[in-house]
VOGU-3710 file (C-alpha; in Angstrom, 3 decimals, decimal comma):
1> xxxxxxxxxx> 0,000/0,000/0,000  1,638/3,891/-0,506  1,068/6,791/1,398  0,948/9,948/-0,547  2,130/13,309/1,207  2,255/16,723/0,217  5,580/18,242/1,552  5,102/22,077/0,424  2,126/23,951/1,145  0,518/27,477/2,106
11> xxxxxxxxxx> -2,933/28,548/3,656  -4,567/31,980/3,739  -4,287/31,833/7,071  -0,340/31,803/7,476  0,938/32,931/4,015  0,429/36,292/2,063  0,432/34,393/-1,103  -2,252/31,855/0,174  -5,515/31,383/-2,033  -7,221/29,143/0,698
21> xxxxxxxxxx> -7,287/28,015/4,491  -6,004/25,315/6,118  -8,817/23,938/6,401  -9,541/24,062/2,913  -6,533/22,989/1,882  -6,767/19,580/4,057  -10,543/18,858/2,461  -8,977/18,934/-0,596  -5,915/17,074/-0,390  -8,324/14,304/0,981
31> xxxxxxxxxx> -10,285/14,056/-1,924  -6,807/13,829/-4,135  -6,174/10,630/-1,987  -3,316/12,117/0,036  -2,644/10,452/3,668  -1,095/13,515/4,520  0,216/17,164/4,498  2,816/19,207/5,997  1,839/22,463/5,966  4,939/24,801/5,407
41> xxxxxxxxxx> 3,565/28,682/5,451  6,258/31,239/4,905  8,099/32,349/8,215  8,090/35,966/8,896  11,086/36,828/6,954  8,821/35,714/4,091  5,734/36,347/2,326  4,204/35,892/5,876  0,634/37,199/6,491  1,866/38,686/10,019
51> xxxxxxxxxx> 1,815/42,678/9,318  4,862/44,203/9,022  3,863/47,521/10,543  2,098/46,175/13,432  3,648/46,198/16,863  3,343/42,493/18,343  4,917/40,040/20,706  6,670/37,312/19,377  4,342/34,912/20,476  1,834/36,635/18,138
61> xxxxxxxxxx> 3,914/37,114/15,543  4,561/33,192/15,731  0,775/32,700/15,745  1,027/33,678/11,915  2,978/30,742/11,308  1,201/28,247/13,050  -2,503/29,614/12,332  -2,935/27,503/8,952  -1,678/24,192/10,223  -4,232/24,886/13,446
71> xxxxxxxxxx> -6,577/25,265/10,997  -6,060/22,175/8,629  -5,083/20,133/11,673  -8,600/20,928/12,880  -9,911/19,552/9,947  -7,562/16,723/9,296  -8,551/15,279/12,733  -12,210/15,530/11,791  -11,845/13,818/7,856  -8,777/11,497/8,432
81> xxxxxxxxxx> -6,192/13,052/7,044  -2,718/13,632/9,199  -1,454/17,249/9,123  2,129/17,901/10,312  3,917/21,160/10,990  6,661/23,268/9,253  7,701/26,411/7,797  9,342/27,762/4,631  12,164/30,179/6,040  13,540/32,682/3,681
91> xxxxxxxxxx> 16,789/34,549/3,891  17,822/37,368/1,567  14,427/35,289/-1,205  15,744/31,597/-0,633  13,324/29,347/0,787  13,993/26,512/3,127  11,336/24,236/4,488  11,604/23,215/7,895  10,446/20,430/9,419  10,640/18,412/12,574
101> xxxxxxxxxx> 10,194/21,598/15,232  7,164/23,330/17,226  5,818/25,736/19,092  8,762/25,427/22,107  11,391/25,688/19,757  10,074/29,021/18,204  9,103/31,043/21,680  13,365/29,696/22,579  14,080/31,826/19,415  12,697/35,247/19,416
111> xxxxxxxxxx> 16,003/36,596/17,145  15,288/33,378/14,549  14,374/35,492/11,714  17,834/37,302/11,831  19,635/34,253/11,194  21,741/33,802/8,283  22,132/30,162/6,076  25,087/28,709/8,471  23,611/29,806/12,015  20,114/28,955/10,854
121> xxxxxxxxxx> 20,999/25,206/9,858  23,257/24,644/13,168  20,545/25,624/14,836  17,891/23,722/12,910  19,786/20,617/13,095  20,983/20,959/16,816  17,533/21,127/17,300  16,537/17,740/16,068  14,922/19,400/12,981  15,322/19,192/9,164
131> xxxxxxxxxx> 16,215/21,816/5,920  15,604/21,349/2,577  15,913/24,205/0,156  12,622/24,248/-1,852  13,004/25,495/-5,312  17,093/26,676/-5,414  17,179/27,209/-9,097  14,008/29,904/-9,010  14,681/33,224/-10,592  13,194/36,606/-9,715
141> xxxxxxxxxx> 13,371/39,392/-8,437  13,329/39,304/-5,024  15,778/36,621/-4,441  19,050/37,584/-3,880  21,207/34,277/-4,229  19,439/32,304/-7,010  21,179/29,132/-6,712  21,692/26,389/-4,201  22,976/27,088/-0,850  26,060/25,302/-0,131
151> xxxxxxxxxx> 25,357/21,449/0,429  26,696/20,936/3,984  23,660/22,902/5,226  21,469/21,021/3,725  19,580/17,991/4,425  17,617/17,472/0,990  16,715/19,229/-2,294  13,606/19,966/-3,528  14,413/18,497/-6,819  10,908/19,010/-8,063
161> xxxxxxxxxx> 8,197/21,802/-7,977  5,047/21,520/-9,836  4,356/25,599/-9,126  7,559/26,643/-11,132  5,619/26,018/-14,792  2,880/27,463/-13,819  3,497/30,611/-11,382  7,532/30,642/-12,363  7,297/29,559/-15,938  10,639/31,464/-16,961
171> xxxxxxxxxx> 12,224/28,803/-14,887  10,922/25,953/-16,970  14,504/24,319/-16,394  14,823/24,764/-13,049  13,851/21,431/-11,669  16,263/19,959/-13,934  19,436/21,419/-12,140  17,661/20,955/-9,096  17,740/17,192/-9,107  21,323/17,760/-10,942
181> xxxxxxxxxx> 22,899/19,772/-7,967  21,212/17,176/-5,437  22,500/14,073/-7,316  26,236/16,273/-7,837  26,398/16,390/-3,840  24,803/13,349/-2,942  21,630/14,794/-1,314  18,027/13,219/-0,893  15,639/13,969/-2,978  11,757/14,999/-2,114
191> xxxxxxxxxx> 9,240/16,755/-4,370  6,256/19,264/-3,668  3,449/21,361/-5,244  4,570/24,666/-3,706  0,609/24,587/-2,975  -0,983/28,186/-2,847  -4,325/26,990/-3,193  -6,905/24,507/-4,181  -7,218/24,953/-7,939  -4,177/23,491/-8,318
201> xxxxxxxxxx> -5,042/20,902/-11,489  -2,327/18,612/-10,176  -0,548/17,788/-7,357  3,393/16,560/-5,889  4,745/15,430/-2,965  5,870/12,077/-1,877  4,603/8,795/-1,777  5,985/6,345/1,363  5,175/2,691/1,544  3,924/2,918/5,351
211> xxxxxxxxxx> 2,081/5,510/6,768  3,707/8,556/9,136  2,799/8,591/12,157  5,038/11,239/13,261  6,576/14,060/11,278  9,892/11,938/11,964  8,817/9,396/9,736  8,630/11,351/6,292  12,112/13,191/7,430  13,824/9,516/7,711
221> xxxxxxxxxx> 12,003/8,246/4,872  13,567/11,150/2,825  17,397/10,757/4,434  17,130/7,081/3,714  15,690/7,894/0,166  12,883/5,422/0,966  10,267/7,793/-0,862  8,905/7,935/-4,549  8,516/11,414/-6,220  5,451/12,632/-7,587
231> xx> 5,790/14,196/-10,339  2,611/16,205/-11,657
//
């Protein structure tokens, strides 16, 4: 039997670029036949939804990155699908998702979002958690460095993204040196829609032959490159 997981995803809730909620998001993974979904709304270095202008606490600045994974965990619970949590972290328009770390690790780390690539991955790693840089071959604008971070702070690539034809589609060959920089440095590979919505004709992600119970599961099921790709 396989498992199918989406690895990369945003919610209104969480994420400026976010189309629809968490919940919404979970209802229709479900009907794709997904097991599960790690939602991965930009941190607030990104294209967060937490206001820029606004004085708040960290805790409620934090709030923004959890609030569409409460949401689709809510409904997950109630439909049978399994929602994990992460967080795509952006420094100087690189994205890394982050997995494998909660709510305790982000009120430990109120100066998180000043991090830079090395001090970011120690810490991320230290931590017990996991990096993968989603999408390192994307061009525009905003991103300053638009190539792959170097490998040791890295635990995977994102070797495919279905959003890059249709959001990105200048970068029609950026998959391909994706998946060539991760096999040049001997890095796992994992695959995701980049999901801003639910009109999303197809989907990515990962497919695992046993079911996750714990976020920890998908992680080691990408280090030992126990997964199959979806490609959409």
């Amino acid at each position: 039997m396989a498992f199918k997981y989406e690895t990369h995803m945003h919610t209104y809730e969480g994420s400026g670029c976010g189309r629809n909620t968490g919940a919404e998001q979970a209802r229709a993974y479900k009907k794709r036949g997904y097991q599960g979904i790690i939602i991965t709304d930009h941190f607030i270095n990104g294209y967060s939804r937490c206001p820029k202008r606004k004085k708040l606490s960290w805790s409620e600045k934090m709030e923004y990155v959890v609030a569409g994974y409460k949401s689709a965990k809510a409904k997950g619970d109630q439909i049978g699908l399994d929602v994990f949590l992460g967080w795509e972290f952006t420094i100087r328009g690189s994205d890394f998702l982050t997995y494998g770390l909660g709510w305790d690790f982000l009120m430990a780390n109120p100066d998180l979002h000043l991090l830079d690539v090395p001090e970011y991955s120690a810490l991320v790693r230290e931590n017990g958690g996991f990096l993968a840089q989603a999408h390192p071959y994307r061009r525009a604008d905003y991103i300053e460095h638009q190539f792959p971070v170097a490998p040791q702070y890295l635990d995977a690539v994102e070797v495919f993204n279905s959003s890059d034809d249709r959001y990105f589609s200048h970068n029609s060959d950026s998959n391909g040196k994706s998946l060539q920089f991760a096999k040049d440095n001997n890095l796992p590979f994992q695959a995701g829609t980049d999901s801003h919505g639910t009109d999303h004709s197809t989907a990515s992600g990962i497919i695992l032959k046993h079911r996750a119970e714990t976020i920890f599961d998908i992680i080691n099921a990408i280090k030992s490159r126990e997964v199959e790709l979806i490609f959409s």
